[in-house]
C-alpha positions as CSV (number, residue, x, y, z in Angstrom):
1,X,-4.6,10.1,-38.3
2,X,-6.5,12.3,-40.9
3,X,-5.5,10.7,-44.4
4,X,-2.3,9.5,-43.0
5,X,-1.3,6.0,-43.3
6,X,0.5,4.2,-40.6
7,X,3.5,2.4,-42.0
8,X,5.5,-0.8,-40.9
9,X,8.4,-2.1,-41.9
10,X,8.2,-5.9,-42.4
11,X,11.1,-7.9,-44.1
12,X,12.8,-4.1,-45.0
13,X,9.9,-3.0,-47.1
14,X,7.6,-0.1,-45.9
15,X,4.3,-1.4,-45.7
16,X,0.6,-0.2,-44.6
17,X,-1.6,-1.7,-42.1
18,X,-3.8,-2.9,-44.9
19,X,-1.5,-4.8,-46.8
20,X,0.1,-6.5,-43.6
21,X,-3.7,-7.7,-42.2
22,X,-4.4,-8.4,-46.2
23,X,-1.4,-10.3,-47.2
24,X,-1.7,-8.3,-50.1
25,X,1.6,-7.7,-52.5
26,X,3.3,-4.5,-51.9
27,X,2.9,-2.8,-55.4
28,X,5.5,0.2,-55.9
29,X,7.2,0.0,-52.3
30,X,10.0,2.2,-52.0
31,X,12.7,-0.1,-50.4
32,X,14.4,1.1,-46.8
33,X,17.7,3.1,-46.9
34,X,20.0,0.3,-46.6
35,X,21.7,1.8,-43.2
36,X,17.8,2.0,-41.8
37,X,17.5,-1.4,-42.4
38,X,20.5,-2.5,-40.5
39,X,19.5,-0.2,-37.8
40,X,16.2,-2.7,-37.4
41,X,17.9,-5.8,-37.8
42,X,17.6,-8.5,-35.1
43,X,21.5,-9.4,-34.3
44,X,22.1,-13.1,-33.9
45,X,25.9,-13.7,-32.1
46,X,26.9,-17.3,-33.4
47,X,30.3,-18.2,-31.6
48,X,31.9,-20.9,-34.1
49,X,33.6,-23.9,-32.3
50,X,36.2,-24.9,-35.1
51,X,37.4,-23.1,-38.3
52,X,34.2,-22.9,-40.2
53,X,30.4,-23.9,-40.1
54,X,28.8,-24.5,-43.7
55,X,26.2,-21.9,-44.6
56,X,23.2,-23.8,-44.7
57,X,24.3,-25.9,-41.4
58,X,24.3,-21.9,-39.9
59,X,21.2,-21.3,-41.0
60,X,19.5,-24.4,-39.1
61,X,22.0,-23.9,-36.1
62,X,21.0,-20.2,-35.6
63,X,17.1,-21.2,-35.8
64,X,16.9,-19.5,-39.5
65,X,15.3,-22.5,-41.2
66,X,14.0,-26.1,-40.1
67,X,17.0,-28.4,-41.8
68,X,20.1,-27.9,-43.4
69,X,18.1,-28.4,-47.0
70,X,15.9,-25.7,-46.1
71,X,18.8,-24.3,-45.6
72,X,20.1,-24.9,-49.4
73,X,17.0,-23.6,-50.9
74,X,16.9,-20.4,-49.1
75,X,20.7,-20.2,-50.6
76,X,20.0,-21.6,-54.1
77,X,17.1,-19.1,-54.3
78,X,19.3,-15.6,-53.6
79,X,18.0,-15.2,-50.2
80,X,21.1,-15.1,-48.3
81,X,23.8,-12.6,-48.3
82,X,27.7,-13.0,-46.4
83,X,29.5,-9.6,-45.6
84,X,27.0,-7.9,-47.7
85,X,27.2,-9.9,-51.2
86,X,24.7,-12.3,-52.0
87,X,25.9,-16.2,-51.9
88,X,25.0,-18.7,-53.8
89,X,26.9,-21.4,-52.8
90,X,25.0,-23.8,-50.6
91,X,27.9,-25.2,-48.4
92,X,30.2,-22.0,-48.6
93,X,32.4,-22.0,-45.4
94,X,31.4,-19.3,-43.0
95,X,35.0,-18.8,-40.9
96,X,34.5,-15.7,-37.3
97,X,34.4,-12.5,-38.6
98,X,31.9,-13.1,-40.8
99,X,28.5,-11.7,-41.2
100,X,25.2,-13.4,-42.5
101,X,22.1,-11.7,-43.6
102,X,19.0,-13.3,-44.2
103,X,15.9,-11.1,-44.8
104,X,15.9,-8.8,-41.6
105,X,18.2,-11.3,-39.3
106,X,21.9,-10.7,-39.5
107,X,24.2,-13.2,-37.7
108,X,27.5,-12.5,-36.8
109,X,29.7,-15.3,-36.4
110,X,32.3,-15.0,-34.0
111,X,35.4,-17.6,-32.2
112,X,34.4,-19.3,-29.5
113,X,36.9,-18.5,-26.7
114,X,39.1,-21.5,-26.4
115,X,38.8,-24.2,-23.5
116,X,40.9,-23.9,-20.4
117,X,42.1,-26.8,-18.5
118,X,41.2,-27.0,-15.0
C-alpha cells in the first residue's frame, strides 16, 4: 500500500497497525460514526429469568468482567452505558428491553420465555 496506512478499529477508535503492535496511545483519533460503531458491535442476547438482574451482576453473568466488583468499577468509572446514556449506578436494575453497552459489546437483555408444565 504506497503511503497508505491500514486502519483497524479496536474499542471504536480508528487505529494503525503501528499503534495496535505498539500499544502506543492513539493521539488525535477521530472517533467512529456512532451508527458505524454499532454496525461492529458483538451482540450478546441475555434472556433475564425474573424482573431484573443488577448491572454489575450482568456484567459478570454475560462474561464482561471477572466478579460482580469488577463489575462496579467498570460502572463507577463511566464505562458502561444502558439504552445509550451512560450509568453510574453500580446496582441499577436492568428489566428485558433493555440494552447494555460496554466498550464495543452491547447486550440485549431480553424475557426468558416462561416455563411450561409437562
Amino acid at each position: 500500500m504506497d503511503g497508505l496506512t491500514e486502519v483497524y478499529f479496536y474499542a471504536g477508535v480508528a487505529q494503525s497497525v503501528e499503534q495496535l503492535i505498539c500499544n502506543q496511545p492513539v493521539g488525535g483519533s477521530i472517533p467512529l460514526a456512532s451508527s458505524i460503531i454499532k454496525d461492529h458491535m458483538p451482540n450478546i442476547e441475555f434472556k433475564l429469568r425474573g424482573e431484573f438482574v443488577e448491572l454489575n451482576q450482568l456484567l459478570k453473568l454475560t462474561g464482561n468482567c471477572a466478579s460482580g466488583g469488577a463489575g462496579k468499577m467498570l460502572v463507577a468509572a463511566g464505562g458502561v452505558s444502558v439504552d445509550g446514556k451512560i450509568e453510574l449506578r453500580k446496582t441499577c436494575k436492568i428489566r428485558a428491553g433493555q440494552v447494555v453497552s460496554l466498550g464495543d459489546v452491547r447486550i440485549n437483555v431480553i424475557a426468558a420465555e416462561p416455563a411450561t408444565d409437562r
